[in-house]
N, C-alpha and C positions, 0 to 999 in steps of 0.2 A: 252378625257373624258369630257361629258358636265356636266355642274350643273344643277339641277334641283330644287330646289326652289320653295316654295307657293307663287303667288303675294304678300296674303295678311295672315297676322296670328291674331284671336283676341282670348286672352284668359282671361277672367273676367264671373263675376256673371250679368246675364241681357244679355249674348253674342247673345242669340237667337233672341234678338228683332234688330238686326241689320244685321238679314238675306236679309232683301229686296235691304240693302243698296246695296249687291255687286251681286244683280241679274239685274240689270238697264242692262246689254246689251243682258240679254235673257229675251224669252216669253215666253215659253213653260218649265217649272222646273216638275222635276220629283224624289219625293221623294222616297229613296230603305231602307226599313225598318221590323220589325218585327212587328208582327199582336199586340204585350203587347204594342211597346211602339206605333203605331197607335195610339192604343183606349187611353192611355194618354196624348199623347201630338196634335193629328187632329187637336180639336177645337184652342188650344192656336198657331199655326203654323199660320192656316188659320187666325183669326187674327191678327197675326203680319204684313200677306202677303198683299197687292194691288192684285198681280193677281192671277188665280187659280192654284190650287195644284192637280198632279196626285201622287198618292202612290203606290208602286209596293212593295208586300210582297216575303221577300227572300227567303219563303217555295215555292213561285210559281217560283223559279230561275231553270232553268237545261240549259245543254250546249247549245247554241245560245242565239241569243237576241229575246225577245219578242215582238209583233208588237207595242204594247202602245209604247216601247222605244224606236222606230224606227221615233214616232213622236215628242219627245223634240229637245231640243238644250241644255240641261244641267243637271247635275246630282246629285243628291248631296245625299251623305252615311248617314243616321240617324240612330246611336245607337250604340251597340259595334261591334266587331271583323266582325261576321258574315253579317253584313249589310255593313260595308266599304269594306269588303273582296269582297261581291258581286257588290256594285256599282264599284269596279277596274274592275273587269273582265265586266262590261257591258261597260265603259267607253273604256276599251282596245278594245271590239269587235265590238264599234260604233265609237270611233274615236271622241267622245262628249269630252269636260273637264267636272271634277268633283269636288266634294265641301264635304270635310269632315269637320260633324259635329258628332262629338262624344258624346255620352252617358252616357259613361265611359272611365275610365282612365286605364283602362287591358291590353292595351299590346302597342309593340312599333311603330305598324302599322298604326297606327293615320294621317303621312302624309307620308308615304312611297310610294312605287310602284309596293311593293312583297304583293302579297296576296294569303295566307293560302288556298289550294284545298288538300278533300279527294281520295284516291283514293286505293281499295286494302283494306283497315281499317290505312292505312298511313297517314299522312298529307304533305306533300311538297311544295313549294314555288314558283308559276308563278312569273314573271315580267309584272306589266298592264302597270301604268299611274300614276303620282304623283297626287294629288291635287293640282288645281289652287288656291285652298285657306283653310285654317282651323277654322272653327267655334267654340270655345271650352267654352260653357257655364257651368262653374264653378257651377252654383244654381240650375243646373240638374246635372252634373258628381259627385256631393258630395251626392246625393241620391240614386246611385248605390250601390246595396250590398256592402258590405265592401272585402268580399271577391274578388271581382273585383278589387279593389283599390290594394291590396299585389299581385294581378296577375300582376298590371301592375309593381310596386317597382320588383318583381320578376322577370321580363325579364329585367330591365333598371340593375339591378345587376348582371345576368348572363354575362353581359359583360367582369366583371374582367377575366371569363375564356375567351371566345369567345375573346376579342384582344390581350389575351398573346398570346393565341394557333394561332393566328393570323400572329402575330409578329414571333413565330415560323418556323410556317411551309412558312412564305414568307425567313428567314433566311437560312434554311434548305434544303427547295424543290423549292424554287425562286416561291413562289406562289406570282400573283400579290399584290402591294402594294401602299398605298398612307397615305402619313404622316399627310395629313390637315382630311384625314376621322379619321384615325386613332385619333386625337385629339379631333376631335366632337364629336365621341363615348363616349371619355375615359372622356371629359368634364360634358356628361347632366350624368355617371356611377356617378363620383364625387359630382354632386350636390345632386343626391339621396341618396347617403349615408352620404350627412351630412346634407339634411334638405328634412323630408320626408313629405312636404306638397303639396296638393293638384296641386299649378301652377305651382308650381316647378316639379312636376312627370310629368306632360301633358306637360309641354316645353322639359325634357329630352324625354318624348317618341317621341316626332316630332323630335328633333335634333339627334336621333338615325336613324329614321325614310328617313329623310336628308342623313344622311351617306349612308345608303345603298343606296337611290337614286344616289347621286353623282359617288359613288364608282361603280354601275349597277351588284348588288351585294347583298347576304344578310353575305357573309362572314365576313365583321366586328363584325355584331350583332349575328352572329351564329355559332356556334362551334361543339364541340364534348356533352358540355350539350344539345344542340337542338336538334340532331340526337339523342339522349338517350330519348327524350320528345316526339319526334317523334316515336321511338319503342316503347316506354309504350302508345302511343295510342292505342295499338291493343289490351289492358287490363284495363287500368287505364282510368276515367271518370272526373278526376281531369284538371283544367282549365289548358293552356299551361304554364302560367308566373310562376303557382305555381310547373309544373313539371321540370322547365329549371331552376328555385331556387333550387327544391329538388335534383338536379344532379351536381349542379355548385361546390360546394366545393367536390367533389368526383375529377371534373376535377382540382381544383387548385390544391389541394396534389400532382396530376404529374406534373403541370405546374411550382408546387414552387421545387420539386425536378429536373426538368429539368430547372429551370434556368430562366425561363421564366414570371416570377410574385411576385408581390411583396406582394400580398392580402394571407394573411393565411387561409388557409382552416378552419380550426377551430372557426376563428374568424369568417365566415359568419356562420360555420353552428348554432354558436350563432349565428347570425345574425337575422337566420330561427327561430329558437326555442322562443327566445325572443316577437317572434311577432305572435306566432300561425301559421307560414307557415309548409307546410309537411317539416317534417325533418328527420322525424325516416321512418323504412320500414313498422312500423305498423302504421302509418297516412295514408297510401296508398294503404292496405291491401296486403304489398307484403314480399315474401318470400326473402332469401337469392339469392336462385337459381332462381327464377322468377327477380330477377331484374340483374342479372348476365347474363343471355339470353336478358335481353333489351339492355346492355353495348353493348354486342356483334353482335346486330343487328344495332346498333347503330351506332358501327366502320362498318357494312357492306353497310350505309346508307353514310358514312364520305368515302369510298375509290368509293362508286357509281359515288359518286360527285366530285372525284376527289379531297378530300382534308383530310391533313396532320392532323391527331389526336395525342396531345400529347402521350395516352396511345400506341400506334401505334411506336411511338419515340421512346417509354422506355422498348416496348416491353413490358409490362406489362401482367399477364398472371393471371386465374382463380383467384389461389389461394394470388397471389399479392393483388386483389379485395378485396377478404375477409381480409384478415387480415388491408386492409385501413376501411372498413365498418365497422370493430368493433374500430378501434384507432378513428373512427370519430364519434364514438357512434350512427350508422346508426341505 
């Protein structure tokens, strides 16, 4: 197993004006971004930069590389999910390094390898390319909706389920294992739930980020909540960190009855509720039965892939569902 690693990490307010510093061994940069934050940030980029900038908008992205990209030597992702998601896959399909500079602080993809593809009305998870470095300007990431910011708290705390269920199914089904990922997860899961500021979430979404890199993996950071986030794509229009929250204490209730976690179900789903995250089934316009058919697409997305689902363990069944939904005031 290799490490994978960003050369360099800078996270502060003012981080954008120290983009030029770590392009000194390329000429040709090529920014992958959305056409909103373009028209905001062009002028101040070009600015900061000595040499010229190309932009390539991620609405213009479909499967291959496009010739513009075929003439840099380097990459760099500007903005949230959708723009880092696409500079991996253009980095994987050219064989370029790349350079995350995040926008927002929404999910845990910031220096990862795994980048989010639809497919079907699915979403699932390629393996690209790490970033060779992460740019994380704090005095732009704190002007992102807010509702961005609990997407990203919302995937850095679905971990509590994803490394029990983890730790599970490697005890259980011999799924593979590693103790130093296992603790990098469970470290940036711990720093977010005791101090839910700004640098502190964007170093846990990199150090999650890290894990799966190292591990060549998204199974530390992703469980039986992610595949349930995953099935409510095909309905729900709600951001991913807030639907991997809205599922996570559903999974701990079997993870604390199997043995497996220490984290109370209850307590996160306060957790949710305290903070304005979806919690209940009417924050999400969803039924009893419509989110009972997401579960169960969910474990058919968890056995696709070949991995062990607590609910799956306990055998848990329809009507087991419902009466945890109501004990959890879903």
């Amino acid at each position: 197993m290799s490490i994978v690693d960003p050369h360099f990490i800078v996270i502060e307010k003012g981080a954008l004006s120290k983009v030029d510093d770590f392009l000194e061994d390329y000429q040709r940069p090529i920014f992958v971004t959305d056409s909103l934050l373009f028209s905001i940030y062009k002028e101040e980029v070009e600015n900061l930069m000595d040499q010229e900038q190309t932009w390539f908008m991620v609405s213009h992205y479909e499967s291959g590389v496009p010739p513009q990209v075929l003439e840099k030597d380097v990459i760099l992702g500007f903005g949230g999910g959708r723009s880092l998601d696409t500079a991996k896959l253009l980095a994987r399909d050219t064989g370029l390094n790349w350079i995350s500079v995040p926008t927002a602080a929404s999910h845990d993809g910031i220096a990862s390898d795994v980048a989010s593809v639809s497919q079907n009305g699915y979403r699932y998870s390629v393996r690209c390319k790490s970033p060779i470095g992460v740019i994380a300007d704090l005095s732009i990431i704190e002007k992102a909706p807010p509702n961005l910011t609990l997407a990203g708290i919302g995937d850095i705390i679905s971990k509590a389920s994803s490394l029990g269920e983890w730790r599970l199914a490697h005890e259980v089904r011999e799924e593979p294992f590693e103790k130093r990922v296992y603790s990098l997860a469970e470290s940036a899961l711990e720093s977010v739930l005791q101090d839910e500021g700004l640098e502190t979430l964007v170093r846990a979404e990199i150090d999650a980020g890290r894990a799966m890199s190292i591990f060549g993996s998204s199974r530390p950071c992703s469980g039986t909540e992610h595949a349930i986030s995953h099935a409510m794509d095909r309905q729900c229009n709600e951001l991913h960190g807030l639907q991997v929250a809205f599922a996570t204490p559903l999974c701990l209730h079997y993870l604390r009855e199997a043995g497996y976690t220490d984290y109370g179900a209850e307590d996160m789903h306060q957790f949710l509720v305290e903070r304005n995250m979806p919690a209940r089934l009417s924050d999400l316009n969803l039924s009893e039965s419509q989110l009972i058919d997401h579960i169960q697409h969910g474990l058919d997305i968890m056995q696709r892939r070949d991995r062990y689902s607590a609910l799956q363990h306990l055998g848990v069944e329809n009507t087991d569902i419902l009466e945890t939904l109501k004990m959890l005031e879903y």
